[in-house]
N, C-alpha and C positions, 0 to 999 in steps of 0.2 A: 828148773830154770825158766824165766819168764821168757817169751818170745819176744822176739828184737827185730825189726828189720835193722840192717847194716849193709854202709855203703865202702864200697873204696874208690879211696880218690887217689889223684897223680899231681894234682894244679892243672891240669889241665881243661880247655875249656868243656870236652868231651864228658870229662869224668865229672864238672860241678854240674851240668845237666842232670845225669847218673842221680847226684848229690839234692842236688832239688826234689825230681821226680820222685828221690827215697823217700823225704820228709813229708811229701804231700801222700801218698802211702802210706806210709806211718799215723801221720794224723786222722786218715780216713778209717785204718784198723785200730786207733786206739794204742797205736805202740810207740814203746821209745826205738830213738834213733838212736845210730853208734854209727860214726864217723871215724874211718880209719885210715890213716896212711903210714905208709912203710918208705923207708929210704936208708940208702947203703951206708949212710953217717949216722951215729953217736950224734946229741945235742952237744958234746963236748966238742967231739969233729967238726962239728958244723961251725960250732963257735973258735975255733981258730982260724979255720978257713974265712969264713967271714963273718970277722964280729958285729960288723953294723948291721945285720938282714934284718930284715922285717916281720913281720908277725907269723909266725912256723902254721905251717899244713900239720895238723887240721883244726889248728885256734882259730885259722881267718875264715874256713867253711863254716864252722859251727859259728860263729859270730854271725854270720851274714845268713845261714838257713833259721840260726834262733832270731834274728830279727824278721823274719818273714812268715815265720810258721811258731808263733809263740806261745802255742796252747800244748806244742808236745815236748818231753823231755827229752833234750839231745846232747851227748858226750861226746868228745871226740878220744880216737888212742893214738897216740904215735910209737910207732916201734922200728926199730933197726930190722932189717932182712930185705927179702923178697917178698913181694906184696903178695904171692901164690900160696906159699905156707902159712905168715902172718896170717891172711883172711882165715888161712883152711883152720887155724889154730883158734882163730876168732869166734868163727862161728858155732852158735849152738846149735844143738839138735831141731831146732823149731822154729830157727831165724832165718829170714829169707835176706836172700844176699841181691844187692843189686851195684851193679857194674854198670858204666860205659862199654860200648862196643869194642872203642878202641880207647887206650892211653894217647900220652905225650908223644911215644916212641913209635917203633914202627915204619910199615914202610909206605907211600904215598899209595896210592888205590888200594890197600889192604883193608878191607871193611869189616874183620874181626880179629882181636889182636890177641897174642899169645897168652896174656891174662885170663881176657874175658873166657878163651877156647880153654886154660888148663883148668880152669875152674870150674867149667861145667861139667868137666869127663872126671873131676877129683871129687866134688862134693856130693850126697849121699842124697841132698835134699834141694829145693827150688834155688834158682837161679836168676835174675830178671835181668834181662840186655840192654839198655837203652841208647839208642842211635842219639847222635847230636842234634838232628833237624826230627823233630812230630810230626808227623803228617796232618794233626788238628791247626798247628802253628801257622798253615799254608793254607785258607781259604780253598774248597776244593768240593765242586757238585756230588753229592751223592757221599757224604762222609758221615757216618754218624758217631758224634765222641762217648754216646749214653752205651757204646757195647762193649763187650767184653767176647772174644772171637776163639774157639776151641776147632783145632786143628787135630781130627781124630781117625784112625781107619778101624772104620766099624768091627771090621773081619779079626781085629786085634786089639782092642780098645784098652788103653792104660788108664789104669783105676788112678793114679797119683793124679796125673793131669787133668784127667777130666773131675776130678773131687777140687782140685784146686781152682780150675775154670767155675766150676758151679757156686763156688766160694767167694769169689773174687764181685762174680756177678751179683751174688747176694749181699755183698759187702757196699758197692756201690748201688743197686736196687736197679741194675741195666738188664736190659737185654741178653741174654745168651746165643753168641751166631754161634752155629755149630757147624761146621767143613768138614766134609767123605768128601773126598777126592774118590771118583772112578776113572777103569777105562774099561774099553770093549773088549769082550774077551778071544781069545784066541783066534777061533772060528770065524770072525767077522774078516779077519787077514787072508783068511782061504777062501772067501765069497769072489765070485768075477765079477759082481757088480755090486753097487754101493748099498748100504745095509740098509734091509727094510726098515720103514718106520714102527711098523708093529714090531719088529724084533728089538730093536732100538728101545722103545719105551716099554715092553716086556722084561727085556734087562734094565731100565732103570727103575721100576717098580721096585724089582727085587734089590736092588739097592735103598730104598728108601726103607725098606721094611728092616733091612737089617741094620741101616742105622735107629730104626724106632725104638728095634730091639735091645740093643746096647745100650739105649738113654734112657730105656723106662725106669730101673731099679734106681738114675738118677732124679730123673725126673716125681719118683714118690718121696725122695729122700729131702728134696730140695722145693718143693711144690709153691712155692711163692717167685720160683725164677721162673722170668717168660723164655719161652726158647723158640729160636727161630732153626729148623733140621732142614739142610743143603747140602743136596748133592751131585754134586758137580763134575762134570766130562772135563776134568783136563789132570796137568799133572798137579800131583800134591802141592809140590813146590810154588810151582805159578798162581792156584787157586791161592794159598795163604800169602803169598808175597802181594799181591792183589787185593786182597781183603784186609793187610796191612795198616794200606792208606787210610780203610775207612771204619777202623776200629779204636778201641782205648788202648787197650790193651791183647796180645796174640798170644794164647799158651799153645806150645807143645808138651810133645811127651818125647822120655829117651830109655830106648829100650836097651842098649849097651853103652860103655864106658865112652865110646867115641859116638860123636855125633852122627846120625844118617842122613844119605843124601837132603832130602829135604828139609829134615831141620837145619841142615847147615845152609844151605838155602836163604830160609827164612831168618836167620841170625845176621847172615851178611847184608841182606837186601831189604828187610823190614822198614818203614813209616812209623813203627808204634815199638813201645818197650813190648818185649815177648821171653814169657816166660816157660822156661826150659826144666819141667819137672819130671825127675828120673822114676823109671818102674819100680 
């Protein structure tokens, strides 16, 4: 089966963001787009309910993304169900699914909505979030749209994500930021006074080393990506929510079926689509 990206939509303004960001994707990798929506009516349903509606989700997205991105080939499906199975039922083994953060639905301040969340803990393979507002879209000092940002802990490095991050970057010919979050360990809590500076930068050598360590076997694999290795005093969370603003694109990784602290984090709070690659 060929590889696809695939979008789902809602009508929503949230989800034809989602629906843009997909095709411009698509176009960059060379792949067709598959535009999906689900809803709880039959065309037949729909057409008694109301016979005079207008042009059906997702003839008017594909209409309006083929008019703007017209070099790729894009389908749209519509299917009766739950948009949760539908997509699960959609997707191939090698297509990468891209979502709004949130639908239509939902409740006001809820900044990832039960879709986007069962989607990530059900599908086997990539996932991509995309928030309403880009943080490129906002004029903003110190932003660079050329990267591509890997959200990694060295000490546990996920082979999925960081293959996909290396990919992505190669794919657009950017930058690779690459994020180890630390903290101080243990002992620095039992000190009576504030931690030396040699001790301090003793422990973050030894942090830079073992992020070097983790990225070499990528870094021979992928030897045309430039990579920027940072590592960073604060928490996972904060450092990528942070580096959000001023990336293309944010991958994480998910080492069980439910999100962890900080990717979930990074899902709610993110500036850039972030892509959620399981172990």
């Amino acid at each position: 089966m060929r590889q696809r990206v695939m979008v789902g939509i809602d009508g929503s303004r949230r989800s034809l963001v989602a629906a843009d960001w997909a095709a411009r994707e698509a176009a960059l990798r060379g792949l067709p787009l598959r535009v999906v929506h689900a809803s709880p009516f039959s065309d037949e349903e729909l057409a008694a309910l109301w016979p005079y509606r207008p042009l059906l989700l997702p003839s008017r997205a594909v209409a309006e993304l083929t008019a703007r991105h017209p070099a790729i080939h894009i389908e749209g499906k519509r299917l009766s169900g739950d948009l949760i199975p539908v997509l699960l039922d959609m997707a191939g083994p090698e297509d990468v699914v891209v979502l709004g953060t949130r639908g239509a639905g939902g409740f006001a301040g809820k900044t990832l909505g039960s879709v986007a969340q069962g989607m990530i803990e059900s599908l086997p393979h990539p996932v991509v979030l995309v928030p309403s507002v880009l943080a490129w879209d906002v004029p903003e000092r110190g932003r660079r749209p050329d990267t591509v940002t890997l959200g990694i802990d060295a000490r546990a490095p996920a082979d999925g994500a960081i293959d996909f991050a290396f990919d992505a970057a190669q794919q657009r010919n950017a930058r690779l930021h690459v994020v180890h979050a630390w903290s101080l360990p243990p002992a620095a809590d039992r000190m009576p006074f504030a931690v030396p500076e040699k001790d301090r930068a003793t422990w973050e050598d030894h942090e830079v080393q073992v992020l070097s360590d983790a990225l070499r076997p990528w870094r021979e694999k992928y030897p045309n990506v430039r990579v920027l290795e940072d590592v960073v005093l604060f928490s996972a969370a904060d450092a990528l929510v942070w580096a959000s603003a001023r990336t293309e694109l944010l991958v994480v990784g998910r080492a069980t079926a439910a999100l962890g602290p900080a990717a979930h984090a990074v899902a709610r709070h993110a500036r850039c689509p972030v892509a959620v690659v399981p172990s």
